[in-house]
Structures are given as structure tokens and as C-alpha cells.
N, C-alpha and C positions, 0 to 999 in steps of 0.2 A: 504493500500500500504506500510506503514511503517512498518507495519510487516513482509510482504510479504518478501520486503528489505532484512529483517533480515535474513530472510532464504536462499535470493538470495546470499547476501555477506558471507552465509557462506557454499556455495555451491562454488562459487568463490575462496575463500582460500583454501581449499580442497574437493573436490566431493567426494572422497573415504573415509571418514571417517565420510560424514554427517548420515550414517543411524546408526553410532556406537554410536553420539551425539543428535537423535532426542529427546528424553529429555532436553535437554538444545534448543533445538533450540525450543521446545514449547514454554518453559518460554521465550526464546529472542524473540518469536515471539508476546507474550503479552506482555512485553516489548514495543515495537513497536508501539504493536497496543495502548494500555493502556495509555503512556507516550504521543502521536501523541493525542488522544483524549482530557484527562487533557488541553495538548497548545492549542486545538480547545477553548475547553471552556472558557478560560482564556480568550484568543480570542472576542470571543463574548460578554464576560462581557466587556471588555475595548473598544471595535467598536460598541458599541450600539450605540451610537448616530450619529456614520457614516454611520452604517447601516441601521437607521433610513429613509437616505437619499437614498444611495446607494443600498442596499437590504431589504426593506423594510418588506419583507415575512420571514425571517428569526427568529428563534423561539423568543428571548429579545424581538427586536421592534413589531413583530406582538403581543405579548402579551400571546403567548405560554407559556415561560417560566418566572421566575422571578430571578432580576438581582442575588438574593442572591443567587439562588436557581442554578444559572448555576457557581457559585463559590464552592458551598458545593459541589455538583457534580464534577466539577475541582479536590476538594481537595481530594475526596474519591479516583478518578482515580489516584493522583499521587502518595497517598498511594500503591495501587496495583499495581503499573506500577514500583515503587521502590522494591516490593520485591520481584514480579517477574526477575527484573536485579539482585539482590542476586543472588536467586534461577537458575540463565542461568550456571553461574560458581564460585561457594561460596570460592575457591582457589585461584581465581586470580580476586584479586582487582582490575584491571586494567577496567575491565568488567564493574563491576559498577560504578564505576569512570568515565568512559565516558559517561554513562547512567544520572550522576549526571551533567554533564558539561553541555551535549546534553539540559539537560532541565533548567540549569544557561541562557544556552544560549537563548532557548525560549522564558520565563518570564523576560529575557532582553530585547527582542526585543516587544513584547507586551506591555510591561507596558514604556519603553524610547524610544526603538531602533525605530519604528517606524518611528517615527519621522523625525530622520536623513534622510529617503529617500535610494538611495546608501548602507549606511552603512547597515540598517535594511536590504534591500534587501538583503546581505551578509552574515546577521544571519542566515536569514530562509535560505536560502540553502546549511549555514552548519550543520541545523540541516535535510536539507533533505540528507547529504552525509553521515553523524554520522549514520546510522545503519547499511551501509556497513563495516567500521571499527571497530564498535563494534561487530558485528557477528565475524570478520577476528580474532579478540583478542579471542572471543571466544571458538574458537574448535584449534588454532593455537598459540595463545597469540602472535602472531606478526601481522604486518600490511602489508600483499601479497601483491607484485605489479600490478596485474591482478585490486585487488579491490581498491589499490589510486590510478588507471587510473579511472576505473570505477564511483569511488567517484568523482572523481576531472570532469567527464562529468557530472554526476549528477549538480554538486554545479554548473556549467556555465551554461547548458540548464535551470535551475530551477532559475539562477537569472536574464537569460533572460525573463522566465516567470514572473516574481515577478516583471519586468519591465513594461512587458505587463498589467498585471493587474493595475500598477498605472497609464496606460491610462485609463481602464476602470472605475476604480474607480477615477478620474481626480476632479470631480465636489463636493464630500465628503470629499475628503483628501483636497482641498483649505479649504473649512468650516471651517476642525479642524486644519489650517495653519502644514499641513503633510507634508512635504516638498521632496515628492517623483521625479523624475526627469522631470515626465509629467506636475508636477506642478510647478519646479523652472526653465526648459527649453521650457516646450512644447511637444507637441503630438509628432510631426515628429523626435524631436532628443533624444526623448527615444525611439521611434520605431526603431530609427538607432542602439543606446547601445543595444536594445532586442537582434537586428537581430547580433550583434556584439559578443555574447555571445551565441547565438545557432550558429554560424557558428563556434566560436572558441571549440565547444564541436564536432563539424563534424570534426575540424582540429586535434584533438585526436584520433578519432574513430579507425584509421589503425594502430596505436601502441600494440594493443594487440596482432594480426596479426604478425605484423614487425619482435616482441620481441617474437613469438613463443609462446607463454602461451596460446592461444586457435587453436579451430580446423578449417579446414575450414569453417565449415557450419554455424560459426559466422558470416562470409560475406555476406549472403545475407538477412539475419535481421538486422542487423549493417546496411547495404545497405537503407531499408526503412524508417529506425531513420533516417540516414541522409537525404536522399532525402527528407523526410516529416519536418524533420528542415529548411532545404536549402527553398523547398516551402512557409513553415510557413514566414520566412523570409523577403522572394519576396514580399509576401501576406500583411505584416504588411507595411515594406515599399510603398508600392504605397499607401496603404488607411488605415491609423492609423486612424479611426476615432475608436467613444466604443463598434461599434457594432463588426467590426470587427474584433479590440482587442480581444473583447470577446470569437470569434469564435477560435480566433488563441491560447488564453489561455489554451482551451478544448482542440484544435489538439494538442497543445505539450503534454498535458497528453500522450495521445494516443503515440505520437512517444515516451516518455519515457517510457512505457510498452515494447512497441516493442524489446527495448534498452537492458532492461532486461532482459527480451528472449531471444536476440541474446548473453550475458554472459554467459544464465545457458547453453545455447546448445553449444554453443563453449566450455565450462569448461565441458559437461559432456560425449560430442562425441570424 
């Protein structure tokens, strides 16, 4: 998806020049993918033993993989995943510079950020917004307002979700004293911040629209991100428990796809 991203926000910045840049949107697209994987692993080397608890199947604790062996793997991916962002636009520094933040910002929140609850929540969905801005620098070297609306739903829908999951993850993050909102308030008033944070990304949604920068036919994908947030919402609200949660985490995927859909079609009709 981080890839994908890549391609989306730089279909967003400009539609008419993405087939003159698909060379560079390759490498932004490894990028993406490359850089997105490395933080998986990092990932997993530092949540083994919450995952131990929590997701017990997962390569570390089941015994698939070994701890070192998903770090040297990390390391190899953010070798390639850096020279890939060189190779997107070797002219304009700006490109990899964000790719180098993008992943500061990662291996902050993995290895500290964490912790904080809130604040971690906050990392990770600037680094889910970071590959629309970096595409945007890309083929444009500026930051189109089309894609920091876009970004700026990203990072709220994505840190509702990041909410959501500290319900589901509730009973592992107490263990290693995680201090996420489900563990320092409770089920129901992070289910409230989720829903507070996918609504606040439905309360953007008609600005692309308002401000003229896409087509009609943004409206009625736009339309099902929202409704499926609005739902998602309702749904965590009445019954936060982790089953739930959990369901609700996957449907926001889903409505975030949709989401992205409705930008390429709008930017390309």
C-alpha cells in the first residue's frame, strides 16, 4: 500500500505528467514498498514479546524467524529502500530527505515512541501521510494542495486506527507498561478519540470538491470512505470490546483504499 501511495500522490500532484515520470515513480514506488517493509521488521524485532502475547503466530514468536535474522533483513531492506529514494529524483534533494525523515521517524516510534501511546500513534500516521508528499516533491518539487488535504485524511483516519488497535492489543501493551490510550483511559474513551479522528477525516472529505481541484466523480467514492468511516465509528462506539476492535481495524483499511480511489478518479476525470 505504501507504495501504491507513492504512485497515488503523484498522480494527485499532477496526472499529466505521471507517464513522462514513470521511471521515477518505479523507484518511488520501491521506495515505499522497500522502506514500509524494513519498519515492518524493525517492528517485529522490538514487539516480540508483545506478540508473544498478542499474536502469537507471527513469524519471531512462533519460531519462524530468528530475532537477528529479522534485523539483518530490516537492514538489507533499508539499504535498498534508500537508494531506491536517490534513484526517484537524484536532483532534488528534497526527495530523499523526506524518505530519510519518513524512516527517523519510524525507528523513533518502534524503538521509544511506542510507548508514549498518543504521541506514537502520531508517528505512525505521519509516516502513513509521508508518501503522498514525497511523491508530490517528486515529479512537482512542491507540496499540491489536492495531496496535504489528502495526507492530512490519511494521518487522522490512520490515527484513529492506531487507536483502534491499542484496544485490540489492550492486554500486551499493559505487560510491557505501553501506555496507549486503551491502557491509560480504557476501552470506551479510546473508542470515543478513534471515532473522533475518523469523523474528523469525513469532516475534510468535501474540501477537494469545494476548492475545485477534482472532478465530480470523486463524490461518490469519497461518499463510501465516508459512510464506511461514519459506520466504522457507530460500530466501535456501542461495543469497543477486541473483537470488535479488530473487525473495525480491517474495515478502515478497506474504507482507506476506497479513499484512494476516489483521489486518482477525481484527479484523472
Amino acid at each position: 500500500m505504501m507504495g501504491f501511495a507513492v504512485v497515488v500522490g503523484a498522480t494527485l500532484a499532477s496526472a499529466n505528467i505521471v507517464g513522462v515520470f514513470w521511471p521515477n515513480l518505479t523507484f518511488g514506488f520501491l521506495t515505499g514498498f522497500l522502506l514500509t517493509a524494513a519498519s515492518m521488521a524493525i517492528n517485529d524485532y522490538y514487539d516480540r514479546e508483545i506478540d508473544a502475547i498478542n499474536e502469537p503466530n507471527r513469524p519471531i514468536p512462533s519460531g519462524a524467524i530468528k530475532p537477528k535474522e529479522a534485523l539483518g533483513f530490516a537492514f538489507i531492506l533499508t539499504l535498498l529502500g534508500f537508494a531506491a529514494a536517490y534513484l526517484t529524483n537524484p536532483t532534488n534533494i528534497l526527495v530523499f530527505t523526506t524518505a530519510l525523515i519518513s524512516w527517523i521517524i519510524v525507528v523513533t516510534y518502534v524503538t521509544v515512541g511506542k510507548r508514549t501511546g498518543l504521541l506514537g500513534n502520531f508517528l505512525v500516521s505521519l509516516c502513513v501521510a509521508t508518501p503522498f508528499i514525497y511523491s508530490s516533491l517528486a515529479v512537482t518539487s512542491t507540496i499540491e494542495l489536492n495531496v496535504l488535504i489528502f495526507a492530512s485524511m490519511a494521518f487522522l483516519s490512520n490515527t484513529g486506527r492506531e487507536i483502534t488497535k491499542g484496544i485490540v492489543d489492550v492486554q500486551g501493551d499493559k505487560t510491557q507498561n505501553i501506555k496507549t490510550l486503551a491502557v491509560r483511559f480504557g476501552e470506551k474513551k479510546a473508542a470515543v478519540a478513534a471515532a473522533f479522528f475518523y469523523l474528523s477525516a469525513v469532516f475534510l472529505s468535501p474540501l477537494p470538491w469545494f476548492l475545485d481541484l477534482v472532478s465530480f466523480w470523486f463524490l461518490p467514492l469519497v461518499a463510501i470512505t465516508d459512510f464506511g468511516l461514519a459506520t466504522s465509528s457507530f460500530i466501535l462506539l456501542k461495543d469497543y470490546s477486541r473483537e470488535i476492535a479488530r473487525k473495525v481495524k480491517k474495515m478502515v483499511l478497506l474504507w482507506f483504499i476506497i479513499g484512494l480511489a476516489a483521489f486518482v478518479v477525481g484527479a484523472l476525470t
